[in-house]
N, C-alpha and C positions, 0 to 999 in steps of 0.2 A: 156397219158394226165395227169395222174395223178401225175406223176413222174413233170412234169411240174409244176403242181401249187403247186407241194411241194417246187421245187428250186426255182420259182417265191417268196411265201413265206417264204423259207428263205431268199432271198435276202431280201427283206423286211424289215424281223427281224434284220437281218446286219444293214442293214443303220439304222434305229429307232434306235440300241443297238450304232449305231457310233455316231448316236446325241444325243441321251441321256450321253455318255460318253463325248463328247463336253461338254455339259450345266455341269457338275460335275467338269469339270476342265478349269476353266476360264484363260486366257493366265494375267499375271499381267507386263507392264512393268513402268521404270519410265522416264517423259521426264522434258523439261523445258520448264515453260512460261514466258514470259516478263510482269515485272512488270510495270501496268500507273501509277500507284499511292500506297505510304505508309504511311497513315494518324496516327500519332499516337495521343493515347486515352489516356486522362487524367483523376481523379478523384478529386475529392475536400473532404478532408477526414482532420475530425477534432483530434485533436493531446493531449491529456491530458499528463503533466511531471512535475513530483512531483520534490518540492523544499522544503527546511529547511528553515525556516526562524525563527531568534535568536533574541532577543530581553534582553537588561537589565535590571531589574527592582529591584527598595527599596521598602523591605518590613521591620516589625518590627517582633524584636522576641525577648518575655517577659523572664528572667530567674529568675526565683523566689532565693530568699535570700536562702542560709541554714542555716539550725533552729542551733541558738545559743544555748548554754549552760546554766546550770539555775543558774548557781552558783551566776547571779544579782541579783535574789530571793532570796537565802540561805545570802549573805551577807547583802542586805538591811535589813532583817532578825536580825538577829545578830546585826547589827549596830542600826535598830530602839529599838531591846531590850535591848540594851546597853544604849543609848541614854534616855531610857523612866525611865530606873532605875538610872540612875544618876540625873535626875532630881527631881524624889522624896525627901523626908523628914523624914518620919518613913520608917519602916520594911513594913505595907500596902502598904503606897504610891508607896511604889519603886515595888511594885510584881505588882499593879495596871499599873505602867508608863512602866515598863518593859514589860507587855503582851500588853497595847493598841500599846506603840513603836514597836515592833514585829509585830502586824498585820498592823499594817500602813508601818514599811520597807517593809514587805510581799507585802502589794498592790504595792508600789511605785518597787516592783523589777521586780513584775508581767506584768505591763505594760511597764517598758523598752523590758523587754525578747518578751513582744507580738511584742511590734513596732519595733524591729529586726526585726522579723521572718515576720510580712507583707508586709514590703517595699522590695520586689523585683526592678528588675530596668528592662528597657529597651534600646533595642540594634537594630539598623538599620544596617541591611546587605545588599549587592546590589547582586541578585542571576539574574543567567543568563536562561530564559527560550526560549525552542524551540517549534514548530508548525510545519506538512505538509501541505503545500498549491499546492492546483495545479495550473498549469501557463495554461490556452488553447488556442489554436492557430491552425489553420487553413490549411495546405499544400495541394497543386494539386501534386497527386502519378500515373508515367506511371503504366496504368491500361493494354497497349497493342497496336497492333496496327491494324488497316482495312485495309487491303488489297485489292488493285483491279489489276486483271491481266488478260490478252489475251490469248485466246487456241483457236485453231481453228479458229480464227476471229470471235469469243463470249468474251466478257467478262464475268468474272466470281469475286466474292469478297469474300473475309474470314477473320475472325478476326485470327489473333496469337499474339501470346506471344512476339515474336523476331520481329524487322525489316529484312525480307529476303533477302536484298538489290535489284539488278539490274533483278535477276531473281529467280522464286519461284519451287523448285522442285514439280513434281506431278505423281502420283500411278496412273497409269491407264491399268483399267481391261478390256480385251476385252470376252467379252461371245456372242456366236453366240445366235440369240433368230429363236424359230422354229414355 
């Protein structure tokens, strides 16, 4: 008897060890279901696209004068001390006429030489300026599509990526349950 309920329990052990090695390897195959319906899915996704946008525009650009020479100074100079000594009378007079004509050519050469050198002039050029702007707008982007298809006589639905067309491949794992 003993002998018995050892081969009873093995057998046992056997079958447990046969269904547990079932549940560890599940049978996997692939079939095909017919597709009811392929609804595809849209998003509403807003769009920003940079643009240039160029523009002419006058502006003023001052170019100041270059400083003249002083030599209207050294000769107003010279001419009013010229000037101032030829008008005198004695030997005084003329040193007198000769130095006040001198600083009076002096002034008068002084202020031509300034009013050169401040009147600059001005000058209108038309320069071309650019900007990015963005343009936004609006587009519906295929996001995918929902799927609904037949197994078994269930319907069943999934979103994907693709339309699957007329029918949709499927992985189906058969595992015995104990």
């Amino acid at each position: 008897m003993n002998r018995k309920i050892t081969a009873s329990a093995s057998l046992t052990l056997g079958l447990l060890a046969a269904a547990l090695s079932g549940l560890a390897q599940a049978e996997t195959s692939y079939e095909y279901a017919e597709v009811i319906e392929s609804r595809p899915i849209y998003q509403l996704v807003e769009i920003s696209t940079p643009q240039e946008q160029c523009w002419e525009e006058e502006v003023a650009v001052d170019y100041p004068r270059q400083r003249t020479s002083d030599t209207p100074v050294i000769v107003s100079t010279i001419l009013g001390g010229a000037i101032g000594n030829a008008v005198g009378h004695n030997k005084t007079n003329k040193r007198v006429g000769a130095v006040l004509g001198a600083v009076l050519g002096h002034s008068i050469g002084r202020d031509i030489v300034r009013s050169n050198n401040n009147s600059g002039y001005r000058q209108y050029e038309v320069v071309q300026r650019c900007e990015t702007v963005y343009q936004q707008h609006e587009e519906e982007r295929l996001m995918g599509y929902q799927v609904t298809y037949l197994y078994n006589g269930e319907e069943y639905s999934i979103r994907t990526d693709n339309d699957p067309g007329a029918q949709i491949r499927l992985r189906v794992n058969v595992q015995p349950v104990l």
